[in-house]
C-alpha positions as CSV (number, residue, x, y, z in Angstrom):
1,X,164.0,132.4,129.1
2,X,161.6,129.8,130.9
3,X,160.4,132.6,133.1
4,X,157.2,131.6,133.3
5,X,157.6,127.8,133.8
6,X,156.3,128.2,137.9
7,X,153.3,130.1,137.0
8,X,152.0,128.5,134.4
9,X,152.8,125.1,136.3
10,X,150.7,126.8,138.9
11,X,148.1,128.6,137.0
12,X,147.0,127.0,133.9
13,X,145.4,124.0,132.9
14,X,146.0,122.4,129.3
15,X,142.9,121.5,127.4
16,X,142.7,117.8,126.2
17,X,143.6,117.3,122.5
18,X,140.2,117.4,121.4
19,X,140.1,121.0,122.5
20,X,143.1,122.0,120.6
21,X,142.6,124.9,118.3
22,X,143.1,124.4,114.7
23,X,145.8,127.5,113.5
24,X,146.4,128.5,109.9
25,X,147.4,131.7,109.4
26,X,149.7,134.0,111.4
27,X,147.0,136.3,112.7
28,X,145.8,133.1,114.6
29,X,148.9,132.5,116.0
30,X,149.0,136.1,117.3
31,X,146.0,135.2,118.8
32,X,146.7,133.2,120.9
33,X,150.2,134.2,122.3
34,X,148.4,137.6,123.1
35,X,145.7,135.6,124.9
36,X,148.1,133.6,126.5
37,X,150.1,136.3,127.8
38,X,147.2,138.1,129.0
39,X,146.0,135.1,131.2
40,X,149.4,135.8,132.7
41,X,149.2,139.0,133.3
42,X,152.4,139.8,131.6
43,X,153.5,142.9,129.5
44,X,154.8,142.5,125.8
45,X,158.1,144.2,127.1
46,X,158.8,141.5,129.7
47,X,158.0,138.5,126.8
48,X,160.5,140.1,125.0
49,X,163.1,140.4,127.3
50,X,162.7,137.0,128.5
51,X,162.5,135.6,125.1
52,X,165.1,137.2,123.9
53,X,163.7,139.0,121.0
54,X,162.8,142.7,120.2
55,X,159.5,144.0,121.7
56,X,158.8,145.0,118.3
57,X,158.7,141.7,117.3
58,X,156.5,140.1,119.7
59,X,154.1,143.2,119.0
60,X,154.2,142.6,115.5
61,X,153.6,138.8,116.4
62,X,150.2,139.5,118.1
63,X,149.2,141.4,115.5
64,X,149.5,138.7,113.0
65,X,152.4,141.0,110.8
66,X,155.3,140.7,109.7
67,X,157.4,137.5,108.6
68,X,159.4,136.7,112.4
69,X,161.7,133.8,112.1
70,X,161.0,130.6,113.5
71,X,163.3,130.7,115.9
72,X,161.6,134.1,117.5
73,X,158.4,132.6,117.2
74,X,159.4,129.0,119.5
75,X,161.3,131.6,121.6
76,X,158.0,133.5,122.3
77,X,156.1,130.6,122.6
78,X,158.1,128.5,125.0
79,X,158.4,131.5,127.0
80,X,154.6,131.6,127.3
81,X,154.9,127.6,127.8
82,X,153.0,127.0,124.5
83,X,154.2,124.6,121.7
84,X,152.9,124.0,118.3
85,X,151.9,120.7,117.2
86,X,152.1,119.6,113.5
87,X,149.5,117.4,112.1
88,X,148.7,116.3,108.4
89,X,145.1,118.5,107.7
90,X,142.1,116.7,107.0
91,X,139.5,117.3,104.7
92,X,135.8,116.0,105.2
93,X,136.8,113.6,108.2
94,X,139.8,112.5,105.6
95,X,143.7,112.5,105.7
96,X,145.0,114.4,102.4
């Protein structure tokens, strides 16, 4: 399932904190994974497999439908090496 740990180790760089993109909607997340997998050059079909989930689901996934379970979304993501980081949101420079 961590398939792609040597490449991306290899490949990609992670952009400092201040760089992180704020995500709040499905659709976002899809996003991203589908960016993510196409910097590394990988077909929905293989994320699935390696992920463990249905290639309808990580379709589905990129195209910001659906309701997957966590669990197949972590599973995507770590495949992809990507994590999602919880913070509390702020409003006008404050903490709500």
């Amino acid at each position: 399932m961590r398939f792609l740990s040597s490449l991306y180790e290899k490949k990609c760089n992670f952009a400092p904190k201040s760089q992180y993109i704020g995500i709040m909607s499905l659709h976002d997340i899809g996003n991203c994974i589908r960016d993510r997998r196409k910097e590394l050059k990988v077909n929905q079909r293989t994320v699935a497999d390696l992920s463990g989930v249905a290639v309808n689901t990580v379709v589905a996934v990129e195209r910001g439908e659906g309701n997957p379970q966590l669990s197949s979304l972590l599973a995507i993501l770590d495949t992809l090496g990507l994590q999602i980081d919880i913070t509390i949101k702020k409003l006008n420079d404050e903490t709500v």
